[in-house]
Phi, psi and omega in degrees: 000139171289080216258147153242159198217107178254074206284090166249172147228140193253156150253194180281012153287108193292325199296314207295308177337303162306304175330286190324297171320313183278299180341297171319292187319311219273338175288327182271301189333287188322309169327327189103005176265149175289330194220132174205141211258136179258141185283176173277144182098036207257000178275334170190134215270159164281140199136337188265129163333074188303318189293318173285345161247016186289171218171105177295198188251018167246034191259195168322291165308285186310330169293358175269346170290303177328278122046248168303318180282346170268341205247006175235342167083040181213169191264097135340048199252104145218179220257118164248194172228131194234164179274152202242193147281140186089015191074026181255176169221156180281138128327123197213153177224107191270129192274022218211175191155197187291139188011073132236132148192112179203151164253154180206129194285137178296089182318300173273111150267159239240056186265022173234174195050037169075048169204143180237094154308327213280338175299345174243351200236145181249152195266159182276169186245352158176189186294109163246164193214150186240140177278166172197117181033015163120013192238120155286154176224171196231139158245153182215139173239128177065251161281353166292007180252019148274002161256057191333342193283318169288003178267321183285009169282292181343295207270326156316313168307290216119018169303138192252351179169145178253108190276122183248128169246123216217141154222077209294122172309118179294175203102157197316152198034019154322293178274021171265351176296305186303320199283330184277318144299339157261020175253325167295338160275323186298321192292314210287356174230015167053052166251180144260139168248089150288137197196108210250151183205157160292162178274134183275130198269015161101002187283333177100011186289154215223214184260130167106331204248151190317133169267125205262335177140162201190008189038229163074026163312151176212175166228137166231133187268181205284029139239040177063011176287162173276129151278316201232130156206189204207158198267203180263021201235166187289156184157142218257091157306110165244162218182153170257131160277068189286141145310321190302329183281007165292319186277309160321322173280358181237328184304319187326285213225104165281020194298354185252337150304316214250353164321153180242115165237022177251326184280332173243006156065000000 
């Protein structure tokens, strides 16, 4: 399967944003991909006021996602904000094309490096995963790929790979951290791990300040190598998925068979 990875960076304007969104979908479409991925935030960058533009997913924005994924014939997934309770909004990572349509909240927020997601943002309640011709995936956002437990739910579901969508905070050893973690998730649940970030948009942003993106996206395959990756500047990834090697790579490196999970109760 044909994945696109859509290293952009957005602002704060949900309209211009979409114009951006299509544009990219309609660039991996001509490419040939079945699936193209968007960063989190891609609805509006962080640093912007999240409540007042927050849009459930029968509002406006997702239906122009929708939109767009019907009129290029490919599965859409990037990251907006819908309202939440208490004047917060969830991180959602919105989903759809031909049969496809799922959202998914963002679980782990982003309470580190001099930054509180949970003040503005309510956490999700658990793992969602999407069919595409017949390959499951798992979505993920961001800090979440500092929790192998949710990439081995993914590969329990039956997932073959997992789409990470990111707009991962700069500062020292960062981007050796993002390279390293999605090469330690895709190892540790035996996947592909794709994994999108915004693009660093040149600001200098550092620890304490919204994290606006550092790019450096990649595909790592289910024995954790990196196959694919993209520098900090914007550009449009693309990668072949084979499924069989998910299965050739867990007969290898057995780590989900070899689990003890009577020993940690």
């Amino acid at each position: 399967m044909r994945i696109a990875l859509s290293q952009l960076t957005t602002g704060p304007d949900p309209a211009k944003n979409l114009l951006l969104v299509e544009e990219w979908t309609r660039r991996a479409a001509d490419a040939g991909a079945r699936v193209v991925v968007f960063p989190e935030a891609s609805m509006a960058c962080f640093g912007t006021p999240l409540a007042p533009l927050a849009e459930p997913l029968d509002g406006p924005w997702a239906d122009g996602v929708r939109r767009i994924a019907r009129e290029t014939g490919t599965v859409v997934v990037a990251g907006m904000f819908t309202p939440a309770d208490g004047g917060r909004v969830a991180n959602t990572l919105i989903a759809t094309g031909p049969g496809v349509e799922a959202s998914y909240d963002k679980i782990h927020l982003y309470d580190a490096f001099g930054f509180r997601e949970s003040d503005t943002v309510a956490a999700g309640r658990g793992p969602v995963l999407i069919d595409v011709d017949g390959v499951r995936m798992g979505l993920a956002t961001c800090y979440d790929i500092r929790f192998p437990e949710l990439f081995r739910a993914h590969a329990d579901a039956g997932a073959a790979a997992v789409l990470l969508a990111a707009s991962w905070g700069a500062g020292p050893g960062k981007a050796e951290q993002w390279e390293l973690l999605a090469r330690a998730r895709a190892l540790d649940a035996t996947v592909w791990l794709a994994a999108v970030g915004q693009a660093d948009p040149g600001t200098g942003a550092g620890p304490g300040s919204a994290p606006t993106g550092i790019g450096h996206s990649l595909v790592a395959g289910p024995d954790g190598t990196v196959r694919h990756a993209l520098g900090a500047e914007p550009g449009l990834l693309l990668a072949d998925l084979g499924v069989d090697e998910v299965d050739e790579v867990r007969r290898r490196i057995s780590v989900l068979a070899n689990r003890r999970p009577e020993v940690w109760g």
